[in-house]
N, C-alpha and C positions, 0 to 999 in steps of 0.2 A: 200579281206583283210584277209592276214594268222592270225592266233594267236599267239602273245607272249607272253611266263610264265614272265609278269614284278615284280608278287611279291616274284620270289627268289631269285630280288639281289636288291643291295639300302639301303637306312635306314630305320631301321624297321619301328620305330616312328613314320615316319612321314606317310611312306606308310600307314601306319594302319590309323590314326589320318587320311590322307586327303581322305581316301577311305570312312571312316566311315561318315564326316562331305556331302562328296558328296551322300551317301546310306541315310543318315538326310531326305535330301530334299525329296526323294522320300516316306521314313518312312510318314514325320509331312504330305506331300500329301494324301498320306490314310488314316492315323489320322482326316485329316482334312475332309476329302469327309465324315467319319462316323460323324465327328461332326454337318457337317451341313448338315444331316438328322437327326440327333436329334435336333437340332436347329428347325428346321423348325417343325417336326413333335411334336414338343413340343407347338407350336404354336397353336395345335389344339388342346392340353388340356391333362390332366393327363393320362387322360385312352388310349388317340392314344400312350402314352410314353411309358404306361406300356407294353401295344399289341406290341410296337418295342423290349423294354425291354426282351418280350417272347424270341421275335425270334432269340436273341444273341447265345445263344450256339448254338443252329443249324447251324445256316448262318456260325459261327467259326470251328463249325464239319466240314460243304462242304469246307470252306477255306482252311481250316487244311491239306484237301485232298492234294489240289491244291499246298500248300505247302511242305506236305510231300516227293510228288513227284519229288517235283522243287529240292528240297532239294536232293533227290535220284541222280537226273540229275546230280546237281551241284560236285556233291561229285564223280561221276567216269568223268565228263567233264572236272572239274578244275583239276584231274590225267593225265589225257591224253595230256591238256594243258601244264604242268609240264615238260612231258614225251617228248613235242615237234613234236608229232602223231596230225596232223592238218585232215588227212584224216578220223583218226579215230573217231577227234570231230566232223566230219561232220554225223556220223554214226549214233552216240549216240547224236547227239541232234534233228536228223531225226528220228526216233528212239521212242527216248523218248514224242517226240510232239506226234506223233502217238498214243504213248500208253495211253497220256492224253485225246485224243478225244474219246476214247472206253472208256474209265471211265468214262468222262462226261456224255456221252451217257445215262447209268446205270444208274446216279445220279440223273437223272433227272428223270425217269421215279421211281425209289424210293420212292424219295422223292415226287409226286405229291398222291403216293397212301397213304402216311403215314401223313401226314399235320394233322389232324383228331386226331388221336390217340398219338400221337406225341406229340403234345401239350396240350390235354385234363391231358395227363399223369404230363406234368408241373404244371399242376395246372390251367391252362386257360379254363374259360368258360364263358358263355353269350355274349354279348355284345364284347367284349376284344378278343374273341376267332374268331369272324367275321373279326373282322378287322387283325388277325393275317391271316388269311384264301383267305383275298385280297391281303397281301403283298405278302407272300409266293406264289403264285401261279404263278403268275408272276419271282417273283426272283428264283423260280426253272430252269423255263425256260431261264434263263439266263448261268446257270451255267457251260457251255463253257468258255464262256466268264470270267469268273472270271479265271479257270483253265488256260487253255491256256497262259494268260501274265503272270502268275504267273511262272509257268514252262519258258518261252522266256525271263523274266529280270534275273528267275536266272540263265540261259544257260549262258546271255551276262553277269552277274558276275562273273561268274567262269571262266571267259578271264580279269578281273582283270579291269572291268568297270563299276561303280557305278552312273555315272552321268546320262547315259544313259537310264537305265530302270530310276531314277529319275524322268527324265523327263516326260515319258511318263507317267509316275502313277501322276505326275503334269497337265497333259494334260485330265486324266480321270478326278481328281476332279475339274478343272474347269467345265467339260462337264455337272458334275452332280451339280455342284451348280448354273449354270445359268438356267439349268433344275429342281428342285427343287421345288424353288417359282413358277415357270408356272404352272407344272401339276401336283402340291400339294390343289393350292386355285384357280385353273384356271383362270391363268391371259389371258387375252387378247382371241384370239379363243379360246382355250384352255377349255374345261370343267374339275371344281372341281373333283379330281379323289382322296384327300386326301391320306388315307396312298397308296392306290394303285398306286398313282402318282409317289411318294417315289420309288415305285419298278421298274416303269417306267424308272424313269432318273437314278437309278441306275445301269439297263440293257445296255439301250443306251450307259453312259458310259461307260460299261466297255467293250462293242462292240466296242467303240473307241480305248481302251490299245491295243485287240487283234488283230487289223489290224495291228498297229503301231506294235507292239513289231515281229509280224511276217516279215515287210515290212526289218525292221533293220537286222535281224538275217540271211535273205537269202540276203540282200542286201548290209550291210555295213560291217559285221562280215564272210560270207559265212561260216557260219553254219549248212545253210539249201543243203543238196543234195540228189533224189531220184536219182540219174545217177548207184551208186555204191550200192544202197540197195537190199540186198536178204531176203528171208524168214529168211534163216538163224540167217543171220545178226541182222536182226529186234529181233527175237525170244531173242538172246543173248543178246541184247541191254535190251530189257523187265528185263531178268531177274538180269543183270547187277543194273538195275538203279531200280527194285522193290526190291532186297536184300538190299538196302539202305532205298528205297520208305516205304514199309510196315513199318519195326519198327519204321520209321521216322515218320509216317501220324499214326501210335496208339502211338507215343509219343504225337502228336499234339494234337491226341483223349482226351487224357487225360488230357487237362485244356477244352476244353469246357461241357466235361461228367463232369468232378467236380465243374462246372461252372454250368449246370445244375442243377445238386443235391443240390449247396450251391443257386438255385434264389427259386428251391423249399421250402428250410427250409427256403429263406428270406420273402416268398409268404406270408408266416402264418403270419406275421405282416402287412401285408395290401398292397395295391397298392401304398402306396407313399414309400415305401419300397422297391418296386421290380422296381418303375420307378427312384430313388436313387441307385439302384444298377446298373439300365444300363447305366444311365449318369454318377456317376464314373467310370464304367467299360471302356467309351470310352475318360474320361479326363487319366485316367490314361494309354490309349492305345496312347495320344500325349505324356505323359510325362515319359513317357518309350523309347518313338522313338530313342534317342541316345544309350540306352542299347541296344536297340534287334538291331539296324545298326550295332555298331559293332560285334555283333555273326552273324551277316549275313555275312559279311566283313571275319571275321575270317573264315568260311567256306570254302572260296574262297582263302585266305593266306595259310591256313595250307594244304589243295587237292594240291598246286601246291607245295610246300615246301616236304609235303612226295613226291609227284612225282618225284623232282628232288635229293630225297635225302639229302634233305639239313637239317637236325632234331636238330643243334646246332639254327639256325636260328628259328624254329618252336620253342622251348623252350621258346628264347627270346620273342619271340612274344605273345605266351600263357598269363608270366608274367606280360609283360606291360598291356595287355589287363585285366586283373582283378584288376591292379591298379585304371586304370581308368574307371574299371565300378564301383569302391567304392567312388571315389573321385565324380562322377558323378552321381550317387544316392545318397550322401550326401547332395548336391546341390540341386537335383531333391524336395527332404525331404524340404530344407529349404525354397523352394520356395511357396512349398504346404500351409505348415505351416501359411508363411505369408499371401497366396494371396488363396487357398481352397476357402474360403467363397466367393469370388465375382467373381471366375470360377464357382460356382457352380450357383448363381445367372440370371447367363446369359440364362443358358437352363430352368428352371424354379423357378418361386420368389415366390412358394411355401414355406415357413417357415418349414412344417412337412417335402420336400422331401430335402431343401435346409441342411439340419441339418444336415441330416441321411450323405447326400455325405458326408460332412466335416467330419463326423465317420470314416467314410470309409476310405475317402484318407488317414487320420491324421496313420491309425492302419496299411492300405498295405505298404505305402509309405515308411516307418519305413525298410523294407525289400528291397528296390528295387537293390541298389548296390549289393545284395545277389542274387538277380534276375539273374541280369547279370551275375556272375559268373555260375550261372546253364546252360544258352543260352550259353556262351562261352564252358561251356563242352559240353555241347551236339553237336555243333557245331563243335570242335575240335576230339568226339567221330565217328561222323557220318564220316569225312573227314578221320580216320584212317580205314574208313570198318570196325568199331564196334557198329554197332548203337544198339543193343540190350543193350551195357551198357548208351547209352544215354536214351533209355525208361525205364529200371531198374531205374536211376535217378531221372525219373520224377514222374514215380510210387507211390516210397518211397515217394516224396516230397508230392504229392496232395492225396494219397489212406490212404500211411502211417500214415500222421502227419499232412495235411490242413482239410480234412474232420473230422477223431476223435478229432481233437481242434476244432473244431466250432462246433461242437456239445456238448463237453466237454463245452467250452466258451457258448453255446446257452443255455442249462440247467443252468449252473451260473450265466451268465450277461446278458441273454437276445440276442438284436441284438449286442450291441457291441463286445459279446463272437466272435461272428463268425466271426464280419472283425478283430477281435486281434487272431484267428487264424489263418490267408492267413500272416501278419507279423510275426510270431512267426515260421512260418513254412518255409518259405523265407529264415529266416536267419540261422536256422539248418542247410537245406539244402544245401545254400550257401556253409557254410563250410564244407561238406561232399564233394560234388563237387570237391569244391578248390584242398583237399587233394589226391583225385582219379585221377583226370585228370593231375595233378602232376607229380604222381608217374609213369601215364601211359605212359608220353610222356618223361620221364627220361629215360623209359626202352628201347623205340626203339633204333636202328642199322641198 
């Protein structure tokens, strides 16, 4: 099967709108897979939450990687796609897999020697700091596995197919929630492996996406060909898709190092504080899924629209899309609002951690259609080959103004200071964004 550039012709609207609503499924799929290992692992009591709690910006740093990349992929694939060069996506997405398996490679062996210090540095010890020590050791050795589908669904987006990888990030989290319960509390043969069990069915699943997503890409997309690859080639392709990859993956760096920094300052108020920050961290990782679809979405619209030249079309599309990431963080807000308290209830009926979430959501949520306008520029940034003003962006937003307000806000108000600085700094940002990514795509010719 060749590839067709379908998103630069048709109506924009809708394109976008049924792209995004089919990238959803796959989105609330991941969302959901991280919930129900909080879910579960909430079951064994505060401190297994808070030890999970730990390990978020890490497990988001290796993520990031895996995105970053994908993200490098996507942005010269969905060009080439544009361009109507099928041979050439065959090149670059052979290519770019490759370059993901020598990364992971690295990452693993990294990260098994740093676990230790790593975390001691967050703040983790005793008790807490064991059972970070069992999750991690285990989900290092996975970290293929995460990489790899990650790169292969966004190959097959940038062919203008969102149902697709969907699915199969649908197919991981079932994997890992019928996995879960067995070898978290050892059901059945199964020996109690508690958090380690967590990392267990984490693994497995996500060994499931990377068959799958490769199985698709040389089979139903013919994406995948070593027939035509030279050193050359390969070499070019690397640095093709790391001239995107790099400032994209230290853009990505840059929410879970500031992610980090803000669970350190959250640590100093106690454990139901730092297991309140990972439980918002990942309701707000479901109720964000419609924003960050469509800046994934948009990646893949505007790569094939500059490709084909098409830049009145790309305009259009920009616009709409920031309408509805405000009209849709309005909603996202109003739903918090209402229903916060008995989302938060479900992961733990803790009173002291059950509070702090509702802090939390009630101060980020405030921000989030601001959100999305940032993910749409940077996303519309990376797909023009400027991703250095996509990480300037993100910089300013989390070095500039979300860290000094929450510490500003933590000397004044305590913990509330710090989650009304992640809102307060959203929505700056937001509109700085807005005006940048504007004027940039006014300018092209």
């Amino acid at each position: 099967m060749k590839n067709k550039a379908i998103l630069t012709e048709g109506p924009i609207n809708k394109s976008i709108i049924k792209l995004t609503f089919g990238m959803m499924v796959g989105m609330y799929a991941m969302v959901m897979f991280n919930l129900v290992d909080t879910f579960f692992v909430g079951q064994l009591g505060t401190t297994y939450l808070a030890a999970m709690s730990f390990t978020l910006p890490v497990v988001m740093i290796y993520s990031h990687i895996g995105l970053g990349l994908g993200v490098g992929a996507s942005a010269v694939i969905s060009r080439a796609i544009g361009s109507g060069d099928h041979e050439n996506v065959q090149r670059l997405t052979t290519g770019a897999l490759i370059l993901g398996f020598g990364i992971a490679a690295l990452m693993i062996i990294l990260g098994l020697l740093t676990i230790d210090p790593v975390f001691r540095a967050m703040g983790a010890k005793g008790e807490i700091l064991n059972y970070i020590k069992d999750y991690m050791f285990v989900w290092y050795l996975g970290v293929p596995f995460v990489m790899i589908p990650m790169m292969g669904n966004n190959a097959i987006r940038a062919a203008g197919n969102t149902a697709i990888p969907s699915t199969v990030m649908t197919v991981g989290m079932v994997v890992n929630g019928i996995l879960d319960p067995i070898l978290i509390f050892g059901l059945g043969p199964f020996p109690r492996m508690e958090l380690k069990g967590a990392a267990i069915a984490t693994v497995v699943a996500r060994m499931t996406t990377f068959v799958f997503s490769l199985l698709i890409l040389k089979f139903k997309f013919d994406m995948i060909s070593f027939s035509a690859l030279k050193l050359k080639n390969i070499f070019n392709t690397w640095k093709r898709v790391l001239f995107i990859g790099i400032p994209a993956t230290l853009t990505n760096f840059i929410v879970p190092l500031s992610m980090g920094i803000i669970t350190r300052m959250v640590s100093g108020y106690g454990k139901e504080a730092v297991a309140a920050l990972g439980v918002g961290t990942r309701i707000e990782m479901f109720a964000l899924a419609p924003i960050f679809a469509l800046g994934t979405v948009i990646l893949a619209f505007a790569g094939q629209n500059i490709g084909a030249k098409n830049f009145g079309r790309l305009k259009q599309g920009i616009h709409f899309s920031q309408r509805f990431s405000m009209i849709t963080g309005a909603i996202i807000f109003t739903g918090l609002a209402l229903f916060g308290k008995y989302i938060a209830m479900i992961f733990d009926k803790n009173p002291g951690v059950t509070n702090i979430i509702v802090l939390y959501l009630m101060f980020v949520a405030a921000g989030y259609g601001f959100q999305g306008v940032m993910f749409i520029t940077s996303s519309t940034f990376n797909a023009m080959h400027k991703p250095y003003k996509a990480m300037t962006m993100n910089a300013v937003r989390m070095f500039g103004l979300y860290i000094p307000l929450a510490l500003i806000g933590s000397y004044i108000w305590g913990l509330p200071g710090i989650f009304a600085g992640a809102g307060i700094s959203a929505v700056i940002g937001g509109i700085i964004a807005m005006i940048w990514v504007n004027r940039s795509v006014a300018a092209l010719k």
